[in-house]
C-alpha positions as CSV (number, residue, x, y, z in Angstrom):
1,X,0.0,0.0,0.0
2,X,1.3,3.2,-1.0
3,X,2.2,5.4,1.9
4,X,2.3,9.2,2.3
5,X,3.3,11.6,5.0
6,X,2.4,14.5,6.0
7,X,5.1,16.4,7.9
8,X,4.2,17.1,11.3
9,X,6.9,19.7,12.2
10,X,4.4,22.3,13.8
11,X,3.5,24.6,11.5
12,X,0.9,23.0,8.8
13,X,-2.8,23.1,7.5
14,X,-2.1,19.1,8.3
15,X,-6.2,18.0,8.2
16,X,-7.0,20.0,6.1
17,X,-4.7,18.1,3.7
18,X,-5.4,14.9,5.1
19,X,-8.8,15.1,4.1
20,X,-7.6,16.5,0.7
21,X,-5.9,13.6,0.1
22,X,-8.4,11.4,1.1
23,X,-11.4,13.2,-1.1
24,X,-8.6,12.3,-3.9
25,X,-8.4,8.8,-2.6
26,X,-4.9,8.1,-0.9
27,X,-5.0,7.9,2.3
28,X,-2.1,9.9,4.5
29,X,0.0,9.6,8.0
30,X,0.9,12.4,9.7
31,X,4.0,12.4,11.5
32,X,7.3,13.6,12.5
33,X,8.5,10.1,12.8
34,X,11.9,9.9,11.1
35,X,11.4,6.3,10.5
36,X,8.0,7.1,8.8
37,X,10.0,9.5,6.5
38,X,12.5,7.3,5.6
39,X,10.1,4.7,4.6
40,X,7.5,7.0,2.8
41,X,6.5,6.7,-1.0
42,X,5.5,10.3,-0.9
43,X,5.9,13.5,1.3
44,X,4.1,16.4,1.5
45,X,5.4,19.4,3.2
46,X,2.1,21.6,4.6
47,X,3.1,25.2,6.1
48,X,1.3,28.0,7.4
49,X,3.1,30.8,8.9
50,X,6.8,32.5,8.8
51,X,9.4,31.1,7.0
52,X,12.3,31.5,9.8
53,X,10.3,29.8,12.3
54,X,9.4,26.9,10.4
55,X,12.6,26.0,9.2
56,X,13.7,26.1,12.6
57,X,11.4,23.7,13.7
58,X,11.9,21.9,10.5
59,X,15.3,21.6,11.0
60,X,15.5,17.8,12.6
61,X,13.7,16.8,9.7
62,X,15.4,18.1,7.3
63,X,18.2,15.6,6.4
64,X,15.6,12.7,6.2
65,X,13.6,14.2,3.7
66,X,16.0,15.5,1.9
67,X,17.5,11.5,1.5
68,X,14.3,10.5,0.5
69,X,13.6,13.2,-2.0
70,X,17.0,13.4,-3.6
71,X,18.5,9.8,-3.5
72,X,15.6,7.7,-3.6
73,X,13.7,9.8,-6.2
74,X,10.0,10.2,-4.0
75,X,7.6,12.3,-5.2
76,X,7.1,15.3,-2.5
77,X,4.7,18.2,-2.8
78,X,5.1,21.5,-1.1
79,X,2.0,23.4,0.0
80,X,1.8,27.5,0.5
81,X,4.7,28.2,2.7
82,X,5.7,24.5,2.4
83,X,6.1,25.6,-1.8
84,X,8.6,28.8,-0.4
85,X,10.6,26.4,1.8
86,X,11.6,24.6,-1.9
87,X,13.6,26.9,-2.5
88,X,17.6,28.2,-1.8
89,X,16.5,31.4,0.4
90,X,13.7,33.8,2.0
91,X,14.1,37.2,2.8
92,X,11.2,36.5,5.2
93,X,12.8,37.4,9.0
94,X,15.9,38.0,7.5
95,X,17.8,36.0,4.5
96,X,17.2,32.5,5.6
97,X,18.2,29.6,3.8
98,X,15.4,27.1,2.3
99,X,15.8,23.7,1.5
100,X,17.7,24.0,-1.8
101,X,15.2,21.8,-3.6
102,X,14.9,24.7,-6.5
103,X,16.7,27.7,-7.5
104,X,15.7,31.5,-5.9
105,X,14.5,33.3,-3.5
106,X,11.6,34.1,-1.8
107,X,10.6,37.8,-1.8
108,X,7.7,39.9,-0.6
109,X,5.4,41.5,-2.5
110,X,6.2,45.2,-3.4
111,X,4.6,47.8,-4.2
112,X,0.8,49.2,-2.9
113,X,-0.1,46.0,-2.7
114,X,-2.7,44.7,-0.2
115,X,-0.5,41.7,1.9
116,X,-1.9,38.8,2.3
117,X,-2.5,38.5,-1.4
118,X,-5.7,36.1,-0.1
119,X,-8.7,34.4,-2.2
120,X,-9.1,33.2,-6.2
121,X,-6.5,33.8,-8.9
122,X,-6.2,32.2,-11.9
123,X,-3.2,29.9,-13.5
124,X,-1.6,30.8,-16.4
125,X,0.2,27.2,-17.7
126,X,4.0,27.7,-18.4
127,X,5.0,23.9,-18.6
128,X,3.7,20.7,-19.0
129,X,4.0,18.4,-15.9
130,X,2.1,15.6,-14.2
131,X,0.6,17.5,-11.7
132,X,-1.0,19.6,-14.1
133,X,-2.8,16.4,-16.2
134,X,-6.0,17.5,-16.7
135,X,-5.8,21.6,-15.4
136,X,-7.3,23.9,-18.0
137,X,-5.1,26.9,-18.5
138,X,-7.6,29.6,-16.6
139,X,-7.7,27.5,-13.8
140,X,-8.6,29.2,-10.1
141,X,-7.3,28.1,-7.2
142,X,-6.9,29.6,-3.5
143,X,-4.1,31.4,-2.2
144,X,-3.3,33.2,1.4
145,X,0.2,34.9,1.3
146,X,2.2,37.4,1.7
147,X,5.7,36.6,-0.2
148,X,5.9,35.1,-3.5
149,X,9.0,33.6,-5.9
150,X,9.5,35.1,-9.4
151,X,9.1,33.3,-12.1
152,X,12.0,31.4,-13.5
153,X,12.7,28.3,-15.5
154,X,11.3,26.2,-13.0
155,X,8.0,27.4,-13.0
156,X,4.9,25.3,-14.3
157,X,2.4,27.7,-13.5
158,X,2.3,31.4,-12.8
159,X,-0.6,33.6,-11.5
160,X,-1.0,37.3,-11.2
161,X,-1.1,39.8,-8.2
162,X,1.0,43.2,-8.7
163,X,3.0,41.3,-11.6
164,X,3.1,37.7,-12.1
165,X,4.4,35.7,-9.6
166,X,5.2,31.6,-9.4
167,X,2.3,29.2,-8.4
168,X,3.0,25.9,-9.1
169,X,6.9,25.0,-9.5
170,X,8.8,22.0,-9.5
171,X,12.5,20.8,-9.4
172,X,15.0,20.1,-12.4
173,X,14.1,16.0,-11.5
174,X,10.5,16.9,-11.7
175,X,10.0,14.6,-8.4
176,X,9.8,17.6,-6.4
177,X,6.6,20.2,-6.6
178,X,5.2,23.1,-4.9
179,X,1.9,25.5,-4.7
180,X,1.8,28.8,-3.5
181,X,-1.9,28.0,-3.4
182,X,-3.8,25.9,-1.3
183,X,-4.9,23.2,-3.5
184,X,-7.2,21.3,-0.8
185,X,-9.1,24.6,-0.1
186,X,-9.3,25.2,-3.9
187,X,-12.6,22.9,-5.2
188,X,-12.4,20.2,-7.9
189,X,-9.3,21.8,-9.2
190,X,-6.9,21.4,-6.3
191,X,-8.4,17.8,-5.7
192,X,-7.5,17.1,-9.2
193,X,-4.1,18.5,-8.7
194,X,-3.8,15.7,-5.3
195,X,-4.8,13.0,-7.5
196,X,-2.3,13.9,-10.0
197,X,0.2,13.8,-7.4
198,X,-1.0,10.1,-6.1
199,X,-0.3,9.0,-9.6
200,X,3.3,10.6,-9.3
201,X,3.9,8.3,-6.8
């Protein structure tokens, strides 16, 4: 039976994706267990809050999931601040480093913006990908937050708040993926989006 984690470091909208995942029909741990982690098929990575903080608490976690996701090839999927943490820094709290999974940095919004950027935008499709199977370009999903990553070569999707910004990215291996958005808050579109990633696995 396939198993996939949820990581339990403190920080994460972890029922909410539970029950995502389980409208989409995989059932999910949660944990913080490092031998759960080492013997996952998938990992998702949930956040909700500031990026210093929860890569301090991530931090004893960090080296396990990283061996899973790098030399063993499992999928993982980063959600909202769990997408940010993908990447090599944040100026969140300071310049703090991520997890290195994909290239650049983690900015705030600029500008006269209101912050949170919070509610329905839409995708605009960059790249094709398996997460995306079966996601209309136009698609709208559900975002809360306040810093955002440029687009780059490693974005699939982009939206637009104040300029466009990245939604969904993944890594070079295209075993790593991330949302800005919160696909289990975000209808029949998100759900779609966690089924796709089951069949990644």
């Amino acid at each position: 039976m396939t198993k996939i984690v949820i990581i339990d470091y403190g920080l994460g909208n972890l029922r909410s994706v539970e029950k995502g995942l389980a409208y989409a029909g995989a059932p999910s741990v949660i944990s913080k267990d490092i031998s759960e982690i080492e013997s996952a098929d998938a990992i998702v990575l949930p956040g909700v809050g500031a990026f210093e903080g929860a890569m301090r608490q991530f931090a004893p976690l960090k080296d396990a999931v990283l061996g899973r996701v790098k030399n063993n090839d499992v999928p993982l999927l980063g959600v909202c601040l769990g997408m940010q943490m993908l990447f090599e820094k944040s100026e969140e709290g300071g310049i703090i480093d991520g997890l290195g999974l994909v290239p650049g940095s983690i900015t705030k919004f600029s500008g006269n913006l209101k912050v949170p950027h919070m509610g329905w935008n839409s995708l605009s499709i960059k790249k094709k990908h398996p997460i995306l199977k079966d996601i209309p370009d136009g698609s709208y999903v559900y975002f809360v937050h306040s810093y955002r990553a440029e687009v780059s070569d490693n974005t699939l999707a982009s939206s637009e708040y104040g300029g466009d910004f990245t939604a969904i990215v993944s890594n070079d291996a295209q075993n790593v993926v991330g949302t800005q958005f919160h696909p289990e808050k975000s209808g029949n579109i998100g759900l779609q989006m966690l089924k796709n990633f089951v069949d990644m696995i």
